[in-house]
N, C-alpha and C positions, 0 to 999 in steps of 0.2 A: 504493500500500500504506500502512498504517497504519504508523505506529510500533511497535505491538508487535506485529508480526508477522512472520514469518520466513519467506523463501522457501527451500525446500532444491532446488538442480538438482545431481541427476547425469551429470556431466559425460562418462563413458564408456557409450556406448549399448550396448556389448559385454559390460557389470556381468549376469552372467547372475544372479548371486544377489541384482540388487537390491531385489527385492520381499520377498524375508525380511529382509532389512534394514529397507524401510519400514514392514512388516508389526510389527519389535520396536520401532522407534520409537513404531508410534500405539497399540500394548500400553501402553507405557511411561505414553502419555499418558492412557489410561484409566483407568489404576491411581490417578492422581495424579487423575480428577474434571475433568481439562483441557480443555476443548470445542474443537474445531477443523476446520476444512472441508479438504476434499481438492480442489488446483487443477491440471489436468490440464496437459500440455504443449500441448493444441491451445489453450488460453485465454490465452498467446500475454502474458504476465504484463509482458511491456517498455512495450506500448503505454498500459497505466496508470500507468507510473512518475511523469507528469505530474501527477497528480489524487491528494490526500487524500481521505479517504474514510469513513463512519460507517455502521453499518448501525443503522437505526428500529427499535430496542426503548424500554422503559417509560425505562430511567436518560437515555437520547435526551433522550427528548418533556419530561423532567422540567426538565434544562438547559436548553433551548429555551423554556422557558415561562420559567422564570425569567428569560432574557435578555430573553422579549418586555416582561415586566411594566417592565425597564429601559428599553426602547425606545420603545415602541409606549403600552402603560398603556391597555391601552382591552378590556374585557373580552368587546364581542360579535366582535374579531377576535381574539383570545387562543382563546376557544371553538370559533372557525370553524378554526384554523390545529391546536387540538389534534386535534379531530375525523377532520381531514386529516391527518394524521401516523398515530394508530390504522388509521387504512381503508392505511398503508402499513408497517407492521410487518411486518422483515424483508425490506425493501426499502433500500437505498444511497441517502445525499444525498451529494454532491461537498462537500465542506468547505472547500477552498484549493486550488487553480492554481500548480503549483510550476514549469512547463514558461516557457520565453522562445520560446513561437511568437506572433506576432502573428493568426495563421491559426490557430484550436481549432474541432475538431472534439471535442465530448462525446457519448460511447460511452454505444450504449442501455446495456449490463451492463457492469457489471466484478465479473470473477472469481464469474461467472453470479448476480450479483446484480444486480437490475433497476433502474436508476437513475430515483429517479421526484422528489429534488429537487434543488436548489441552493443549499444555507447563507447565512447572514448574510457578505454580502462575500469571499465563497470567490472570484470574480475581480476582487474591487477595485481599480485602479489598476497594472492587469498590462498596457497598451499594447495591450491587444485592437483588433484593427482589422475580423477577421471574425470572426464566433461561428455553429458549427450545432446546434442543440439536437437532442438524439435525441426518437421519436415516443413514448416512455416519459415523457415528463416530466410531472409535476403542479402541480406547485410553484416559486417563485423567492423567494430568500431576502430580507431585508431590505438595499437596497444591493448586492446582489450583482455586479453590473456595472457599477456607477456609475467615475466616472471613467475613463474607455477610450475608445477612438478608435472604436469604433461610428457607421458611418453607414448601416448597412440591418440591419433581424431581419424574421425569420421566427418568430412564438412558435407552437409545436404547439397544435393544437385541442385536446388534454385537457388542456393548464395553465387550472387554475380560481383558480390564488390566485396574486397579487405581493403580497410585502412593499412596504413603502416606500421609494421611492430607486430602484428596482430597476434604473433604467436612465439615473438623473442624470446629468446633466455628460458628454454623448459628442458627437458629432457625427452625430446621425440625422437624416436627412432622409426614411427612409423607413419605416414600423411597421406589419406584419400580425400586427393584435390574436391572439390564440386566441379562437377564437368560445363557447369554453368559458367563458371572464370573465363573473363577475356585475357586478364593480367594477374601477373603480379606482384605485388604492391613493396617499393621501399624496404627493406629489414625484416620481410615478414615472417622468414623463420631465419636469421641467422641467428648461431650461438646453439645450436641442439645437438642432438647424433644421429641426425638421421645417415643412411648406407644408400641408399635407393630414395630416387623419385620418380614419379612418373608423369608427364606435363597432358591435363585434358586436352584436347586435338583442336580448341579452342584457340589458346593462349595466343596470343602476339606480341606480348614484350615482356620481360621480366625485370624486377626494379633493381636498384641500387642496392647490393649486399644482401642480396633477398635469401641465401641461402650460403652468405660466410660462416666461415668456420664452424662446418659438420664436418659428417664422417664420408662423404659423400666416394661412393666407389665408380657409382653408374648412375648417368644421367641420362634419358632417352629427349634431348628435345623436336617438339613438333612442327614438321615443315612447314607451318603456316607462320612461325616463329620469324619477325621482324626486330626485335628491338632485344637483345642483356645490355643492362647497361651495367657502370662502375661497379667493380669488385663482386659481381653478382655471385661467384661460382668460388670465390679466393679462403683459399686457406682450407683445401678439403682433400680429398687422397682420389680424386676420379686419374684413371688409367685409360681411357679411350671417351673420345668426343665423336660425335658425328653431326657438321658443323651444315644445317641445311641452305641449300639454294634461295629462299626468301630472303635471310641476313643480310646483312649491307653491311653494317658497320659493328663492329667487335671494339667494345667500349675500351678505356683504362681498366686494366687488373683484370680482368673479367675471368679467367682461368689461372690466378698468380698461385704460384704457391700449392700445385697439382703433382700428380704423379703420371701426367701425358710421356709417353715416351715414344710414339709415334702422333702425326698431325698432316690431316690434309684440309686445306683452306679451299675451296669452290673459288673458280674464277669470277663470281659474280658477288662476292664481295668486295666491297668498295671503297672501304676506308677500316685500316686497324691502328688503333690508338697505340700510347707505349704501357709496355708491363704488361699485352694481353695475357703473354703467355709465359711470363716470367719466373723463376725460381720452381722448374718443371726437368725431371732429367731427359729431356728429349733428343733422342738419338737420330730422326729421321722428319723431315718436313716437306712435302709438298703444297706448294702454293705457285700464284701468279708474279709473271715475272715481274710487277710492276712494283712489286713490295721488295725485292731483290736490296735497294739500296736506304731500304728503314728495318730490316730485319736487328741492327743493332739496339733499336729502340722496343721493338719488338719483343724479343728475346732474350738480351742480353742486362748487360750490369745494369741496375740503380746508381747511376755514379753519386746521388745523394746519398744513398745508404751504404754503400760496401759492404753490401754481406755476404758471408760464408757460402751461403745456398744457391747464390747468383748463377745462372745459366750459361756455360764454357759455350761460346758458339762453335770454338774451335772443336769440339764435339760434337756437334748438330750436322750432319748431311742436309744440303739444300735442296732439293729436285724444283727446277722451273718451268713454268709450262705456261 
């Protein structure tokens, strides 16, 4: 329940006159222009006592926008996320986890309102170890579940958007995307252990650091796949890429800090950044010959850093084509 909301229970089921009762009560309230919903006794009001809670109208989307502009600052997901809010108006986001179960189960409705998100860090740093999303959900807020003891999800096939962070700093070793995902989002699982992902056939970009440092061995990404940006893949133990023909541009860092030791780049890539593929023991590369004279940048030293792990090109075979 809300803060300002009040639950009334009559407590003698024998009250024969309690309906003229409730009856002068919601007089009362109309008189006064009061707007308020009727919650029956089968909706069973205890097992939401855990969960804050906001219902999506216009003063919502308006707050939330302004938090994104502090957050986030990037205007085509600001647009995509208001969008997504309007198409749920009059629909429940979870706001705050006020419950000490380490075991959350989130209820498709509360108090026959259809829960379709998850607020900005509404269970941040609550010792989560299980989490069940109901098949209602659309959205997950920024950071929402970041630090928790999470080590397996299930995301429902109709969530289309994460915020950033959404699932930082837990212990996952296991992640079934929502095949609903266009993207994804900023940090949203770096710092886990996951070994395996696997990208819905959807995806077109993957964000910034969105899966540094795991345990990652195999990545399968999807040839509809345009965009990894900075550090997306950096600091994980993957041993074979398979770099699709959509890609253009292979961000900073985006594979730093792997265990590639063989690499074939598609000629219809078109720009690779420095450090894509840096501090990797790779023995063997094929790429275009147009990269030929940035492969220093590419592959080799951090002349800021000097570090130990830095990639020998004198050890790298070239192939051009």
């Amino acid at each position: 329940m809300e803060k300002n909301e009040i639950l009334i229970r009559f407590k003698n089921d024998l009250f024969s006159d309690r309906d003229k009762y409730v009856n002068k009560i919601l007089d009362a309230l109309r008189e006064e222009n009061i707007e308020f919903e009727i919650i029956t006794a089968d909706d069973n009001p205890d097992k939401y006592m855990d969960f804050e809670y906001a219902i999506i109208n216009e003063g919502f989307i308006n707050s939330q926008l302004v938090l994104m502009d502090k957050i986030i600052q990037d205007k085509k997901t600001r647009n995509y996320l208001k969008n997504l809010y309007k198409k749920n108006i009059g629909n429940a986001i979870i706001t705050d986890y006020l419950g000490n179960d380490t075991n959350v189960v989130i209820p498709d409705y509360i108090f026959n309102l259809k829960v379709v998100g998850i607020g900005h860090k509404a269970f941040y740093e609550k010792n989560i170890k299980i989490i069940e999303f109901p098949e209602t959900l659309s959205f997950i807020g920024y950071r929402a579940f970041a630090g928790n003891k999470l080590k397996k999800i299930n995301i429902p096939n109709n969530v289309k958007y994460m915020e950033n962070g959404a699932f930082a700093e837990n212990l996952l070793e296991e992640v079934i995307l929502s095949t609903g995902l266009t993207f994804i989002s900023d940090y949203a699982f770096t710092n886990n252990k996951l070994k395996e992902i696997k990208m819905p056939s959807k995806i077109s970009s993957i964000g910034k650091c969105a899966f540094e440092n795991n345990n990652l061995i195999k990545v399968e990404l999807p040839t509809g796949i345009k965009d990894i940006y900075t550090y997306a893949f950096s600091k994980n133990n993957i041993k074979e890429i398979t770099i699709p023909e959509n890609l253009k541009i292979i961000h900073w860092g985006v594979f730093f800090k792997n265990d590639l030791q063989e690499l074939i780049i598609p000629n219809t890539v078109e720009k690779i950044n420095c450090f894509a593929f840096k501090s990797n023991p790779i023995k063997e590369v094929t790429m275009p010959r147009r990269f030929e004279y940035e492969k220093d940048n590419i592959f080799g030293t951090d002349f800021w850093e000097g570090r130990d792990d830095d990639t020998e090109l004198k050890d790298i075979t070239f192939i051009f084509m």
